[in-house]
C-alpha positions as CSV (number, residue, x, y, z in Angstrom):
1,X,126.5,-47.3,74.8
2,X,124.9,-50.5,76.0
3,X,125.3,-54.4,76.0
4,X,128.0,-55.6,74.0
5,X,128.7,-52.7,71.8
6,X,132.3,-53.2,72.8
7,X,132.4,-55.5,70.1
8,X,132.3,-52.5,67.2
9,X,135.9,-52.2,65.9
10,X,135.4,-48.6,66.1
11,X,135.0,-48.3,69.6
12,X,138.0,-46.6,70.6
13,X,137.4,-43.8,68.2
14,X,133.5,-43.4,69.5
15,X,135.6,-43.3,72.9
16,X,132.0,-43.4,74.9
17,X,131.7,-41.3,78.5
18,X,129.3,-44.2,79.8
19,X,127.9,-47.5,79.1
20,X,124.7,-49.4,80.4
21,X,125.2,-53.3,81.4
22,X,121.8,-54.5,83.7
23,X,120.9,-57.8,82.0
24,X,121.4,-59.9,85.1
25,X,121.3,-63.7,83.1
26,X,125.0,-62.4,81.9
27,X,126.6,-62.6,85.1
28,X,128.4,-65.7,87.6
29,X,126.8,-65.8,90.7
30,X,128.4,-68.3,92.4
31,X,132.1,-68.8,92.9
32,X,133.7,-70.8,89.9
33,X,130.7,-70.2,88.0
34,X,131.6,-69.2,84.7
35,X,129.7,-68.0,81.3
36,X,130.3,-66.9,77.7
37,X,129.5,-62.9,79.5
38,X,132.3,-63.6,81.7
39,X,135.2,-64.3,79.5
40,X,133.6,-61.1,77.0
41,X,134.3,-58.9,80.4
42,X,137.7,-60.3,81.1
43,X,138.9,-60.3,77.1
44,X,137.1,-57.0,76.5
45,X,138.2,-55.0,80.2
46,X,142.0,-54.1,79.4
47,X,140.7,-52.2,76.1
48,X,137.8,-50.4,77.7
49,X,140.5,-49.4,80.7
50,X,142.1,-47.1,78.4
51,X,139.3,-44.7,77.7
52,X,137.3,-42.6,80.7
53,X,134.4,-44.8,80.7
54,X,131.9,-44.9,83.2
55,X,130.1,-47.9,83.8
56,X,126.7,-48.8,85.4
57,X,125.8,-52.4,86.0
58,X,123.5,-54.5,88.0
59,X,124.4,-55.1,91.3
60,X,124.4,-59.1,90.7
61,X,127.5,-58.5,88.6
62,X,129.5,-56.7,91.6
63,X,131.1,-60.1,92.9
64,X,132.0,-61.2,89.2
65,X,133.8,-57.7,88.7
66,X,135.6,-57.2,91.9
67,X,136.5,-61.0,92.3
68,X,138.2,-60.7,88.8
69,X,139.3,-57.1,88.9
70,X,137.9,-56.1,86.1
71,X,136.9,-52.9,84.7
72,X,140.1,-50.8,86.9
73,X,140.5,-48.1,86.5
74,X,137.2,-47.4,85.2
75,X,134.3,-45.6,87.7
76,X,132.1,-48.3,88.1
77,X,128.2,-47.8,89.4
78,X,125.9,-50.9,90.6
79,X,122.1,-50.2,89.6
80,X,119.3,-52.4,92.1
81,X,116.2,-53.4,90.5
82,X,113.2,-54.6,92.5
83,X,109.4,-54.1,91.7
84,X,107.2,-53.2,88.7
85,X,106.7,-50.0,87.1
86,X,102.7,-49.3,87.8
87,X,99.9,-47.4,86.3
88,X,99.7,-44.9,89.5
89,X,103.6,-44.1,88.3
90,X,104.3,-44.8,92.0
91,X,107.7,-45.9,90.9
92,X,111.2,-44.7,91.9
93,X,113.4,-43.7,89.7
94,X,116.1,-42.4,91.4
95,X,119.2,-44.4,91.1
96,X,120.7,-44.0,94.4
97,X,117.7,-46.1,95.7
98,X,116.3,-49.4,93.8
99,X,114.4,-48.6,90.9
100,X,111.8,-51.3,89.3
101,X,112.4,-53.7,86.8
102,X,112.8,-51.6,83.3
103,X,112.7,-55.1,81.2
104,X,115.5,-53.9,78.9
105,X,118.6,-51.8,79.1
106,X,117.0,-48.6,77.3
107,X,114.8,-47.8,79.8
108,X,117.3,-48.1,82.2
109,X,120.0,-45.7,80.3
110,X,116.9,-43.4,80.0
111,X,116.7,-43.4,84.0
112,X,120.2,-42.9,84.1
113,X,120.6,-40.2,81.9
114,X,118.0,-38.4,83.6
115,X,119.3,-38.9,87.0
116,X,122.9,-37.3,85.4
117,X,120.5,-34.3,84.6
118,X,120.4,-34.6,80.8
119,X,117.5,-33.1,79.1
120,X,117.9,-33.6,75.7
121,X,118.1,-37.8,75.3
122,X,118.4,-39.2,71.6
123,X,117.6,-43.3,70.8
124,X,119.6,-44.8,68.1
125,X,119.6,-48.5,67.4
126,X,116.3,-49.1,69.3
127,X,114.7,-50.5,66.5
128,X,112.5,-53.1,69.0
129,X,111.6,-55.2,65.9
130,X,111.7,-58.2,68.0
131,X,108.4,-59.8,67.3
132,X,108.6,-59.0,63.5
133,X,111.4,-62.4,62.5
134,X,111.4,-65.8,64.7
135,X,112.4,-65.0,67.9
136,X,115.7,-67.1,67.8
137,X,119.3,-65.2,68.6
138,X,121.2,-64.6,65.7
139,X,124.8,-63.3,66.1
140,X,124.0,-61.1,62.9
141,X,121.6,-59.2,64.2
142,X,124.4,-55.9,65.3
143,X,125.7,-54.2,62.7
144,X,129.2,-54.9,64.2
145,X,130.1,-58.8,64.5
146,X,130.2,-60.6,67.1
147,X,131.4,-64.1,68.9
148,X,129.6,-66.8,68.8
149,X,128.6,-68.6,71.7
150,X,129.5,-72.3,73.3
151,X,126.9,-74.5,72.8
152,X,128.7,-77.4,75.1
153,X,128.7,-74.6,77.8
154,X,125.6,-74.8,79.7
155,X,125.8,-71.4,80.8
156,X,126.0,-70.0,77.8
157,X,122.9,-71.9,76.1
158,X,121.2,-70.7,79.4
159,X,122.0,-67.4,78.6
160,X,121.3,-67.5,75.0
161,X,118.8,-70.5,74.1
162,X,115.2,-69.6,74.9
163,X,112.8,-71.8,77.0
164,X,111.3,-74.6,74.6
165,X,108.2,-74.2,76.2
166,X,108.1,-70.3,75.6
167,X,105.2,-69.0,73.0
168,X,104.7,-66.3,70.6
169,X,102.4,-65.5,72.7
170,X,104.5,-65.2,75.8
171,X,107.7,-63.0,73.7
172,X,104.5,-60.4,72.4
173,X,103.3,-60.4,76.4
174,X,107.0,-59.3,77.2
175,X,107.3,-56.8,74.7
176,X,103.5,-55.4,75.6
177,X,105.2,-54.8,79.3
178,X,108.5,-52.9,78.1
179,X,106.5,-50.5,75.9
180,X,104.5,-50.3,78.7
181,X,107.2,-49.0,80.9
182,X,108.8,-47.1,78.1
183,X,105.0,-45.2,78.4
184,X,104.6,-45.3,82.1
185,X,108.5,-43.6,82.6
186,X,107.5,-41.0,79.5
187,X,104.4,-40.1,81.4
188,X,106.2,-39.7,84.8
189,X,108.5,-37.8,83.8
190,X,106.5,-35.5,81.9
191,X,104.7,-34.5,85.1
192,X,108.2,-34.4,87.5
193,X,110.8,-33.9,84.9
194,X,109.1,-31.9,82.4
195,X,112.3,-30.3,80.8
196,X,113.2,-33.7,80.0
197,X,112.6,-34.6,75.9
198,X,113.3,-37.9,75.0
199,X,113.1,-38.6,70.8
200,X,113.8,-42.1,68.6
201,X,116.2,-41.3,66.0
202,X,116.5,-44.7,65.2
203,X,115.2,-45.9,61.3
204,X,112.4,-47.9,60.9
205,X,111.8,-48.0,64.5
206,X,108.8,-50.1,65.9
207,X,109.3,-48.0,68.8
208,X,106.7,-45.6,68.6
209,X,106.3,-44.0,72.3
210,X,108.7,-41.4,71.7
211,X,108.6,-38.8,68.9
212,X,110.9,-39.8,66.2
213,X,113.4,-37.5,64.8
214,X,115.7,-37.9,62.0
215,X,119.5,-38.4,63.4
216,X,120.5,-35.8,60.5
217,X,118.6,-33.3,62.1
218,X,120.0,-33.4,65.7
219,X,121.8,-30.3,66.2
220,X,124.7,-30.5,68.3
């Protein structure tokens, strides 16, 4: 699981092994500092405590974690991202080290997951439709509700409100580079992890680098 799903009200019966947090705008860095993401970690952390979860999130939110003692006593992993993925797929992605910018959370879990040595990965609710409705955040969007933000707190608009100044033009540029990385990590690991199958099982999916499969027809 990734992001907020912690939100779902059936989380506890999903009871998920691992969950992916990397966007770094969602965490304090400075002492005092204080967001909408912050109070979601300390509301949502004695809940998640109770399940065997295993957490990986960007190093930026280590000081935010520890200083609150959150997340105890689940494992919790930092991730460093540094660089771009590149067209010579001279990129690391080996987790131990720092791995490029993936530009969303997927491609990071998909790093991961590879790194843990899966070989069979499956994509559901990927459906990357973000250029297809007025790019504008709508707490509606997840199937499972969730809280809306503070618009007095300038932290959370920060977090939450996009640039004035940015385009259409500039969101479609964004979402040209994370397909782009979705296809430069397919293609690397193809040649050094060729075992490795990724497939979209998500509906109506504009994601379209991976080979889509209907979630119905996953045998486990």
């Amino acid at each position: 699981m990734v992001n907020n799903f912690w939100n779902y009200s059936h989380y506890a019966e999903l009871n998920p092994k691992h969950y992916v947090f990397l966007d770094t705008n969602a965490f304090a860095k400075f002492p005092g500092e204080t967001n909408f993401w912050k109070e979601q970690f300390a509301n949502h952390a004695p809940i998640i405590a109770k399940f065997p979860t295993s957490f990986f999130f960007h190093n930026d939110a280590q000081t935010m974690i520890d200083a609150g003692g959150l997340f105890s006593p689940n494992k919790v992993h930092y991730i460093t991202t540094d660089g771009f993925f590149k067209e010579s797929l001279s990129f690391n992605i080996d987790i131990s080290q720092i791995i490029p910018n993936t530009k969303n959370v997927i491609v990071a879990s998909i790093i991961i997951a590879v790194y843990m040595g899966f070989e069979e990965i499956y994509l559901l609710g990927c459906e990357h439709s973000f250029l297809a409705t007025p790019h504008k955040y709508d707490v509606t969007e997840h199937f499972y509700e969730t809280k809306s933000y503070d618009a007095s707190n300038l932290q959370d608009m920060k977090y939450y409100e996009p640039d004035p100044t940015t385009s259409y033009e500039r969101l479609a540029h964004d979402t040209q580079t994370l397909f782009q990385n979705y296809r430069l990590l397919k293609t690397k690991l193809s040649r050094e992890k060729p075992n490795v199958k990724i497939y979209n099982a998500t509906p109506n999916s504009f994601l379209d680098v991976f080979p889509y499969i209907k979630f119905e027809n996953i045998s486990i």
